[in-house]
GUVOTOR-647472 format. One record per atom (N, C-alpha, C): atom name; x, y, z. Coordinates in steps of 0.05 Angstrom, whole numbers, plus 5000, padded with zeros to 4 digits. Example, Ala and Ser with C-alpha at 12.3 -4.5 7.8 and 13.67 -1.06 7.14 Angstrom:
REM GUVOTOR-647472
R gukol    u    v    w
R     N 5264 4886 5156
R    CA 5246 4910 5156
R     C 5264 4934 5156
R     N 5257 4955 5142
R    CA 5273 4979 5143
R     C 5258 5001 5157
This chain:
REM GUVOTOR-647472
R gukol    u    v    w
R     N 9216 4688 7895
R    CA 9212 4667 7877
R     C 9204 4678 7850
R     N 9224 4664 7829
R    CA 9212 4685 7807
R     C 9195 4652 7790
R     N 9185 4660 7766
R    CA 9174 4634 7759
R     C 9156 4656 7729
R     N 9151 4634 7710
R    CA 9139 4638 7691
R     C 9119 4618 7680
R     N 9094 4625 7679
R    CA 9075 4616 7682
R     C 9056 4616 7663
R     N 9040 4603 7645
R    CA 9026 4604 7633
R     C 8998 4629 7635
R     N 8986 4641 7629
R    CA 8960 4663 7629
R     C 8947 4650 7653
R     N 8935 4619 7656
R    CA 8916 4613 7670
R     C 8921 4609 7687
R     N 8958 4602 7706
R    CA 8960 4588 7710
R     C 8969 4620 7734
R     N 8979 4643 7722
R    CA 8987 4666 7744
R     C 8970 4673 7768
R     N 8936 4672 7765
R    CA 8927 4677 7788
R     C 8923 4667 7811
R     N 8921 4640 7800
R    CA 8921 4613 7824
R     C 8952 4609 7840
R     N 8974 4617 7825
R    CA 9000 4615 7837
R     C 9003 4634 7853
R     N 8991 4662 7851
R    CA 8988 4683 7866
R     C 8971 4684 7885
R     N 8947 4668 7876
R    CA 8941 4665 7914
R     C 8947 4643 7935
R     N 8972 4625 7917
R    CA 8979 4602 7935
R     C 9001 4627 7942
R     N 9019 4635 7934
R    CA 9038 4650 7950
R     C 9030 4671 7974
R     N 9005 4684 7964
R    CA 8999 4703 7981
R     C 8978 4687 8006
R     N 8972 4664 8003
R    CA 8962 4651 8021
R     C 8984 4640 8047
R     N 9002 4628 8024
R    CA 9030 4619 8037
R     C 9043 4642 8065
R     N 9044 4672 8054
R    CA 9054 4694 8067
R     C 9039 4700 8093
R     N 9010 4698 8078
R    CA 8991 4704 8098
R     C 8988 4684 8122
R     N 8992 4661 8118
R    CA 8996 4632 8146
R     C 9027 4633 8155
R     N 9042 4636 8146
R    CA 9064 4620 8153
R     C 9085 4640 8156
R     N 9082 4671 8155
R    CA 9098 4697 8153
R     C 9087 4707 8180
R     N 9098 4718 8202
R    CA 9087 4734 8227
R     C 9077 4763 8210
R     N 9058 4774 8214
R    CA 9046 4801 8201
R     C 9063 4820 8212
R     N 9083 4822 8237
R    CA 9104 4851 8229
R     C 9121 4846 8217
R     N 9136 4822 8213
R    CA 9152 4823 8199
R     C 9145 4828 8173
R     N 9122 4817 8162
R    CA 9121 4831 8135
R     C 9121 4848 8123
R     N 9103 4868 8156
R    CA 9104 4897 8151
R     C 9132 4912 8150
R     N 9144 4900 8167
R    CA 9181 4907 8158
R     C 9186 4905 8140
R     N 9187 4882 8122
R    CA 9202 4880 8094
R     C 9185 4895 8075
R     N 9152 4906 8075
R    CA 9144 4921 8058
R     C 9150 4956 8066
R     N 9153 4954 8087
R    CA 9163 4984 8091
R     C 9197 4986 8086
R     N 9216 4963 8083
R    CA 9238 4976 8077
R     C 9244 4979 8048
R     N 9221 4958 8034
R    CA 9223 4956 8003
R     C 9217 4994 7993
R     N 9199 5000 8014
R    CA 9186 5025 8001
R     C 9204 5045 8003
R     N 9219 5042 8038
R    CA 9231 5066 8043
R     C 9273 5065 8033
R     N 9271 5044 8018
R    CA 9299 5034 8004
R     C 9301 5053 7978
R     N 9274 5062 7971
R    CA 9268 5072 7942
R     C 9292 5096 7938
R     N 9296 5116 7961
R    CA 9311 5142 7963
R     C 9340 5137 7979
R     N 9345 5125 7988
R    CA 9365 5123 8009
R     C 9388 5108 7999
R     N 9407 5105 8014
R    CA 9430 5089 7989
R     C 9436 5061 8006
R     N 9454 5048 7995
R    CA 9457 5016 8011
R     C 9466 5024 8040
R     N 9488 5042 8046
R    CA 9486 5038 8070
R     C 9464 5045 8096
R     N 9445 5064 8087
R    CA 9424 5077 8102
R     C 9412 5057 8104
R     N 9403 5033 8081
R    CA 9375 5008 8077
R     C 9390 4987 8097
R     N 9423 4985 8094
R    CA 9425 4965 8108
R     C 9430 4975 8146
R     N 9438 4995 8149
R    CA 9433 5009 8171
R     C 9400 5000 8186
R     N 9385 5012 8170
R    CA 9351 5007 8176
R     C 9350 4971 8178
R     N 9355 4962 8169
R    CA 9357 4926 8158
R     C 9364 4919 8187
R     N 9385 4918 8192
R    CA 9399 4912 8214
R     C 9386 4923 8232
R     N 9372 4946 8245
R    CA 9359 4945 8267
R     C 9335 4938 8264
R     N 9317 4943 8244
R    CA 9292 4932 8253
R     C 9293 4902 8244
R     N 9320 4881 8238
R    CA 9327 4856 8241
R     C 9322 4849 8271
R     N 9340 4856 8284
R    CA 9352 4862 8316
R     C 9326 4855 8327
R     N 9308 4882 8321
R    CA 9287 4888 8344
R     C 9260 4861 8329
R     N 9260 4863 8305
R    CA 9236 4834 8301
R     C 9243 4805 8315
R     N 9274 4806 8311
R    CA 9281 4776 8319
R     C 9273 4770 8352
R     N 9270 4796 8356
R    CA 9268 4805 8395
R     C 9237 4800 8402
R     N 9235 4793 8382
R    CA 9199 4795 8387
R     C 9182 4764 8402
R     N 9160 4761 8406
R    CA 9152 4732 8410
R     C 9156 4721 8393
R     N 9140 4727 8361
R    CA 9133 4714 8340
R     C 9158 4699 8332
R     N 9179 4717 8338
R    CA 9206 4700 8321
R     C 9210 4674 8335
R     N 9208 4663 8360
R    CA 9200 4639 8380
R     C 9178 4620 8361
R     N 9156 4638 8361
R    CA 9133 4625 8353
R     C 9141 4614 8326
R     N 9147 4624 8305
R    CA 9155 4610 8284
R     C 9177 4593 8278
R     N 9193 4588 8288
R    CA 9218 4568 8294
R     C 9199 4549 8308
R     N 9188 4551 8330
R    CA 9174 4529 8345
R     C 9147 4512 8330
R     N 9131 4531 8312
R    CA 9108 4519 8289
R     C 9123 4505 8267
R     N 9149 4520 8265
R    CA 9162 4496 8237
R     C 9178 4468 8257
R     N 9195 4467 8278
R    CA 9196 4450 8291
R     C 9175 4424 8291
R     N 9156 4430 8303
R    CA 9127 4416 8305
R     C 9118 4415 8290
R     N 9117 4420 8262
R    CA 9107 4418 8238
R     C 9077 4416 8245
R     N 9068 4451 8264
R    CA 9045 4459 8250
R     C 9038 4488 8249
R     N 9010 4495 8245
R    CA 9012 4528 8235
R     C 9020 4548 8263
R     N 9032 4565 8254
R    CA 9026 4579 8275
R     C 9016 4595 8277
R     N 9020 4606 8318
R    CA 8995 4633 8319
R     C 9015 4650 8327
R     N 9004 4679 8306
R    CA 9019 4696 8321
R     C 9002 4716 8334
R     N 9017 4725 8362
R    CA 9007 4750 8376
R     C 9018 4769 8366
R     N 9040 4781 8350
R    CA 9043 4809 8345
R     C 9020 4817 8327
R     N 9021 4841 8328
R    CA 8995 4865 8307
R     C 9014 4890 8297
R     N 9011 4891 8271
R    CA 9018 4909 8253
R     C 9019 4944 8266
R     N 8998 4942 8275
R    CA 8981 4953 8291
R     C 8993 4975 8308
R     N 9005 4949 8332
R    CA 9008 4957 8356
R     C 9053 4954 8356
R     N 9058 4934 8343
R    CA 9078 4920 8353
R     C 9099 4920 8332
R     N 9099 4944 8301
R    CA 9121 4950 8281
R     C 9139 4965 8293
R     N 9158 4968 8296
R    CA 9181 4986 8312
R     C 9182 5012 8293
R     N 9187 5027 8303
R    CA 9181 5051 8293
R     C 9206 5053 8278
């Protein structure tokens, strides 16, 4: 989302988004998309979309990807069991 914003108006929009990510985003998946943003930096389109496509595969394989289809269904928050932690595919 790109957007332009008045001085007062950038930090409050930034923690509705990062609030947004933080409830309503499963935490590996995010950690996927911030590790392929990083590791995209050197590698060329087909290596990022190579990497894309499997750790797509293996997140969608996960609980959370259930759990979040089923919290937006039911229109409420969800919980997730994966951990950054334990449960990023290598």
């Amino acid at each position: 989302m790109t957007k332009a914003l008045p001085t007062a108006d950038v930090l409050p929009a930034a923690v509705a988004l990062a609030t947004d990510i933080a409830v309503n985003a499963a935490p590996v998946s995010v950690a996927v998309a911030k590790r392929l943003l990083w590791e995209a930096m050197d590698k060329s389109v087909a290596e990022v979309s190579a990497m894309e496509n499997r750790l797509f595969r293996t997140v969608t394989s996960l609980p959370d990807a259930r759990e979040g289809i089923a919290a937006f269904v039911e229109k409420r928050i969800p919980v997730w069991a994966g951990r950054v932690s334990t449960d990023t595919p290598a």
